[in-house]
N, C-alpha and C positions, 0 to 999 in steps of 0.2 A: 504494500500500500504506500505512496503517497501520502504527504499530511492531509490534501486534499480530500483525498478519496477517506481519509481516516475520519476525516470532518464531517463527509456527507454520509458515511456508514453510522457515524451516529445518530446524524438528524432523523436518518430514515429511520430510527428504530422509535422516533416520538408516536408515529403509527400504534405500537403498543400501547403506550400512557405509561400510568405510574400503578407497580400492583406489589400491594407489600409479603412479606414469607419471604423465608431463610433458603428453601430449598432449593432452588437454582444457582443459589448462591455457593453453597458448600457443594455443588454438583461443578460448577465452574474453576472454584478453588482446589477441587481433586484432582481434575482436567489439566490444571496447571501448574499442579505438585505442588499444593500446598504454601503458597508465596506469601501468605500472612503471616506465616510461622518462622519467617526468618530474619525477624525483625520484630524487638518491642513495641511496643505501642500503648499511647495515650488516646483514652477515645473523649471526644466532646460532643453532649445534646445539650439542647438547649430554645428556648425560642428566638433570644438574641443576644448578637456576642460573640458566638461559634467561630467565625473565620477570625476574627481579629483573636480573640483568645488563643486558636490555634498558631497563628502567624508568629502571637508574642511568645508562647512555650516553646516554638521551634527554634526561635532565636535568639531564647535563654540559653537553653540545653546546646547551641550550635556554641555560645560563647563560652561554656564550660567544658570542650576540646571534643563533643559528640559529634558523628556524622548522622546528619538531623535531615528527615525526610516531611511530608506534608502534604495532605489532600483535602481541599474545601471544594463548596458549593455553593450557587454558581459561578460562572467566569464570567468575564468583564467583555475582554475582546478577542478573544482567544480560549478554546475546551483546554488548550496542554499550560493555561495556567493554574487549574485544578492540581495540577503534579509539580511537587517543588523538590528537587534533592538542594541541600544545601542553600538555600531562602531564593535558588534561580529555579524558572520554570524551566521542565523540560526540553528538548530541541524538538524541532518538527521530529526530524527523522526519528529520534526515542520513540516521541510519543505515536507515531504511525507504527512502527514497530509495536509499539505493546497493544495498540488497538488490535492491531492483525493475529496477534497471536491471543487476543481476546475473543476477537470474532471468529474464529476457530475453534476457542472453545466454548462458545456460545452455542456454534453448526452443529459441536455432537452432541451439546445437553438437550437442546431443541429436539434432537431427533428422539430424546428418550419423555417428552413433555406431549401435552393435546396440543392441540392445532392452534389455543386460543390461551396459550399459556408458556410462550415464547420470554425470552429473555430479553430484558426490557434495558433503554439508554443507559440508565444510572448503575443498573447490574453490569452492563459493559464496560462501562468507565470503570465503577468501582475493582473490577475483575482486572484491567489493564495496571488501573494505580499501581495495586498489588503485586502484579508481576512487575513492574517496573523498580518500585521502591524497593522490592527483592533482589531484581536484578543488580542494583546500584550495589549493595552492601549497605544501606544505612542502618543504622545500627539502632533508631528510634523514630518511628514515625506519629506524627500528631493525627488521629483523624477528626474531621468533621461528620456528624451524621448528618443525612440529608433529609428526614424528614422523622420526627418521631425517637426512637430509639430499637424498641422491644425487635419487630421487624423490618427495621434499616436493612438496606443490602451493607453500607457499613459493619453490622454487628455481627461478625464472621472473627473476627480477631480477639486472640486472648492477651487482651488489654491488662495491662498491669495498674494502672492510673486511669478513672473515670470524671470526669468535669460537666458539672451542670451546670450554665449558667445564667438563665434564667427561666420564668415559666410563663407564661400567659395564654388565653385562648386564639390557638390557630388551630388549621387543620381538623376541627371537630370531628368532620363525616370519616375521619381514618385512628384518631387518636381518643377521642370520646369530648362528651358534651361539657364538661367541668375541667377547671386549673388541676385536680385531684388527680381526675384519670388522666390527663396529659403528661402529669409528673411523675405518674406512675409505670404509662409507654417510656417515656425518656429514662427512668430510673431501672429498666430494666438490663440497660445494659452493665451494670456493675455485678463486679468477677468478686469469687470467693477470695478473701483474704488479700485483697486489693486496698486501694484507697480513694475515697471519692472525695472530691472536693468539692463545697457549693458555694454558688452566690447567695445575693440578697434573697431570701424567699421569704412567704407569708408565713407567719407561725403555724398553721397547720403541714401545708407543703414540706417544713422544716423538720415537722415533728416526723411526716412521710418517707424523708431521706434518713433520717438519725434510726429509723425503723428497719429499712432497707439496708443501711450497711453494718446495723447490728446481727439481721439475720443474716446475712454474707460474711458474718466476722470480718468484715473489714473495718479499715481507720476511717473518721469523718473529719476532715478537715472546713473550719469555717473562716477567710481567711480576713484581716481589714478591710476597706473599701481603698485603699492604697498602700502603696508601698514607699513611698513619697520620694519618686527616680521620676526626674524630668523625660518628659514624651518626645517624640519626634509627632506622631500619631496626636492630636490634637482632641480636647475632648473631654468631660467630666467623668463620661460612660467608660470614657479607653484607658482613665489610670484603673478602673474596674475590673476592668477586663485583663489590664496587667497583673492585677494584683492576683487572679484567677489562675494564670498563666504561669507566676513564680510560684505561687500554692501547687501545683499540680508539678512545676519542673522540681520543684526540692523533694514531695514527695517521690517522683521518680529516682533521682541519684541518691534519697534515703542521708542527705547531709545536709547541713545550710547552705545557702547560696553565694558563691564569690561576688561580693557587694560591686566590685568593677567591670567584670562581666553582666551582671543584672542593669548597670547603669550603661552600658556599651549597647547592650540588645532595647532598652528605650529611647537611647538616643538615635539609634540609628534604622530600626525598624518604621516603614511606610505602610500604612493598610490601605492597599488601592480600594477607590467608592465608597469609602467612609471614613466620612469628615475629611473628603481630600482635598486639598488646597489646589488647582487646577491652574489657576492663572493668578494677577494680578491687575491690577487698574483696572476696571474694578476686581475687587477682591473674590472669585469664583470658588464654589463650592458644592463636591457632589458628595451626597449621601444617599445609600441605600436603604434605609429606614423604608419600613413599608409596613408597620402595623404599631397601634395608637402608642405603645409600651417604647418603642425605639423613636416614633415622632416625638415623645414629651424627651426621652433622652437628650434627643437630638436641641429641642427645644430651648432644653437647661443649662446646655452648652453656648447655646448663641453669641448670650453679649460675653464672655469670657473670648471667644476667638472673633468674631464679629467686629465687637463693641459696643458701644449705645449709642452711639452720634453720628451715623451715617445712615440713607435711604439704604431698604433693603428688598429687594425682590424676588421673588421664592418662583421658580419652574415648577409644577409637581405635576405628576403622575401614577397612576393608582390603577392596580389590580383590581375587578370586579371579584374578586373572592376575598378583595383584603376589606377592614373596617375602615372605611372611606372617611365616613362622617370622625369616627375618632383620633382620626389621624388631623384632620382640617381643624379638627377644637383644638389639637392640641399646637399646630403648628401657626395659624392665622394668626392671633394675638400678637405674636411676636415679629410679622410682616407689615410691614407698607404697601405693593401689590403683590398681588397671585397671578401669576398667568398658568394658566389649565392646560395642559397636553399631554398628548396619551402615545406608549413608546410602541413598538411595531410586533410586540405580543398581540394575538389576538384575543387574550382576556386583558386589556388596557380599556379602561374606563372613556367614553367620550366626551374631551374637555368637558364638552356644553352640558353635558351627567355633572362632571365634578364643580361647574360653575354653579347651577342652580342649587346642590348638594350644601354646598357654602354659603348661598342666601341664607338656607333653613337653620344652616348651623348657629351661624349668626344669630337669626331672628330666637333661636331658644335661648343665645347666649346673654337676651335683652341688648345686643349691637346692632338696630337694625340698617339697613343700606342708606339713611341719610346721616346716622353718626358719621360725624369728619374722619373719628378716631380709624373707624373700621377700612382696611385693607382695600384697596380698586382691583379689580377684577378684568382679566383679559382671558380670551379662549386663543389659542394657536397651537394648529395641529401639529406640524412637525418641528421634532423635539428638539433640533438644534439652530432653528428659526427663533423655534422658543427662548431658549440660553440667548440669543444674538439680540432677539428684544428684548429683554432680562438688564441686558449689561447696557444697552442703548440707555435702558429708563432710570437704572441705577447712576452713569455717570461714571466718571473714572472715581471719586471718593467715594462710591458707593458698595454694595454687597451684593452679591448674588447666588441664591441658595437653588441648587438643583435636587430634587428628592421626591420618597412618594417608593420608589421601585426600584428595584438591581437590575431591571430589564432595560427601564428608564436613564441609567448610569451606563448601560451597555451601550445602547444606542448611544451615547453622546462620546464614548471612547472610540467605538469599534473604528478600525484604519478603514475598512469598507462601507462606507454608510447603509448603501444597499445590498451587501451581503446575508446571507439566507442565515438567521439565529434562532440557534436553541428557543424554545419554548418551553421545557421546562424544568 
């Protein structure tokens, strides 16, 4: 295969969808001799947080003399920046290389599956990682789970270190209808005699993990909300997330953390699509927030990297499966305008949905559309028109927040504007 052809063998497999069970999984990972088993691993669930926690634990444990591997979910502008050996993504030719020898062992699982229980994109990818991050040698890989935990195609690996870090309602129709059962899918993947680590959780949820890794006889670590090592990564949420990252890299090497190493991996780690600083004059900003828990995040952060005395104009766009409305309460207040637009997913909201979405929001908020104070509103369908008007209205002293979606952050990275992207 070609990178190319690697690219479009996965698009094609979105045909499938998304369908959760382990058994294609460990039917692939035998297929491939076993490629999770040759390599420790850290696993992360979580509702948000996941890829930057991952990111930061990779490049604690790479500063403390490990050969550090890493797989998140989704990519930006590119499938092979899912696979990271050593904090670089893979090369084309790697990563087409492990797809093909994924997609082969896909051809003889399928043949042992019904006709309508085929091996699905993320089973693929995740199948490739695995032989890849094997094939490398690294000696510790961080995973991301992609949706859930319990039945992750992720959850194939006998994880030494588990990281929760945080919990909120998504995914209902797969994961259950309450924060409880959501925390109890994500909580399934902690290994006997392991060590989980969590975040902030609600006193119940808390009481739910300190449950779960007593009966796993494992360690519960609960860690500050920092570590107080200045970021490269900007952000209230991302010393959070650091501080998640060193909890989970000390429990790995089982000693304290070399405090110069710990301050090297925050000075110099980047988390591409969130909270990234993209341009200047005006001051541009893409985040991937895309559910009401990550918009207030995101929200809380503003005027600390922002400021308070500058116009600010916010891009969003929003998934029809995400909480629209709660994302727009939590992020409006904190804007001067909104311009509405919707990224080239075909579950992307239409502006003129997310405009009128925003009057109502407003009007419960007692802000109605003749308050001065309240936010001006524009609709502009494509999404890099949108950023382009953004920075027009903002001004060169001004701010410009792009957000809402990681689909929405794809689109405005990708080197091919109209090239064919993942959906999902």
């Amino acid at each position: 295969m070609t990178f190319r052809q690697a690219e479009e063998y996965l698009l094609g497999l979105e045909l499938f969808g998304m369908r959760f069970g382990l058994d294609r999984m460990h039917k692939l990972m035998t297929v491939l001799g076993l490629p999770q088993r040759r390599f420790a691993s850290i696993h992360v669930v979580g509702t948000n947080g996941k890829s930057s926690t991952v990111r930061f634990c990779a490049a604690i444990l790479a500063r403390h003399g490990l050969r550090t591997g890493s797989y998140t979910s989704p990519h930006l502008g590119s499938f092979r920046e899912r696979i990271e050996v050593g904090e670089e993504p893979v090369s084309e030719a790697d990563f087409a290389a492990a797809v093909q020898r994924a997609a082969h062992a896909a051809e003889l699982v399928n043949r042992t599956q019904d006709p309508d229980d085929h091996v699905t994109q993320f089973e693929a990818l995740t199948a490739a990682a695995y032989h890849e991050l094997g094939r490398r040698g690294v000696e510790v890989s961080v995973v991301e789970a992609g949706l859930g935990g319990r039945f992750d195609a992720t959850n194939v690996i006998p994880s030494k270190v588990q990281v929760l870090t945080t919990v909120g309602l998504e995914h209902t129709r797969w994961l259950g209808p309450t924060p409880a059962d959501i925390a109890a899918e994500k909580l399934a993947v902690v290994r006997d005699q392991g060590t989980l680590v969590v975040g902030a959780l609600e006193p119940d949820l808390l009481a739910l993990a300190r449950g779960t890794a007593a009966e796993h006889r494992s360690a519960l670590v609960e860690p500050g909300a920092e570590q107080g090592v200045d970021l490269r990564a900007p952000g209230i949420f991302q010393r959070r997330n650091f501080a998640l990252a060193a909890a989970a890299a000390e429990a790995f090497l089982g000693r304290p953390l070399d405090q110069d190493a710990l301050k090297r991996a925050g000075a110099e780690t980047r988390i591409p699509g969130r909270f990234d600083v993209v341009a200047e004059r005006p001051l541009t900003v893409y985040d991937g927030a895309h559910n009401p828990e990550g918009a207030q995040a995101l929200a809380d952060s503003l005027d600390e990297v922002l400021g308070g005395h500058r116009p600010r104009v916010a891009v969003i766009g929003v998934l029809e499966d995400k909480d629209a409305a709660g994302m727009l309460k939590a992020l409006l207040p904190h804007v001067d305008t909104a311009i509405f637009t919707r990224s080239s997913n075909p579950r992307s909201l239409p502006p003129a949905t997310l405009a009128t979405l925003a009057e109502k929001v407003r009007e419960r908020s007692d802000r109605r559309t003749t308050d001065p104070t309240a936010p001006r509103a524009e609709t502009v369908s494509d999404p890099r028109t949108a950023v382009e008007r953004a920075r027009a209205l903002a001004g060169r002293t001004g701010a410009v927040l792009a957000t809402g979606s990681i689909y929405l952050v794809a689109d405005l990275v990708r080197e091919e504007p109209g090239a064919r992207a993942s959906t999902l």
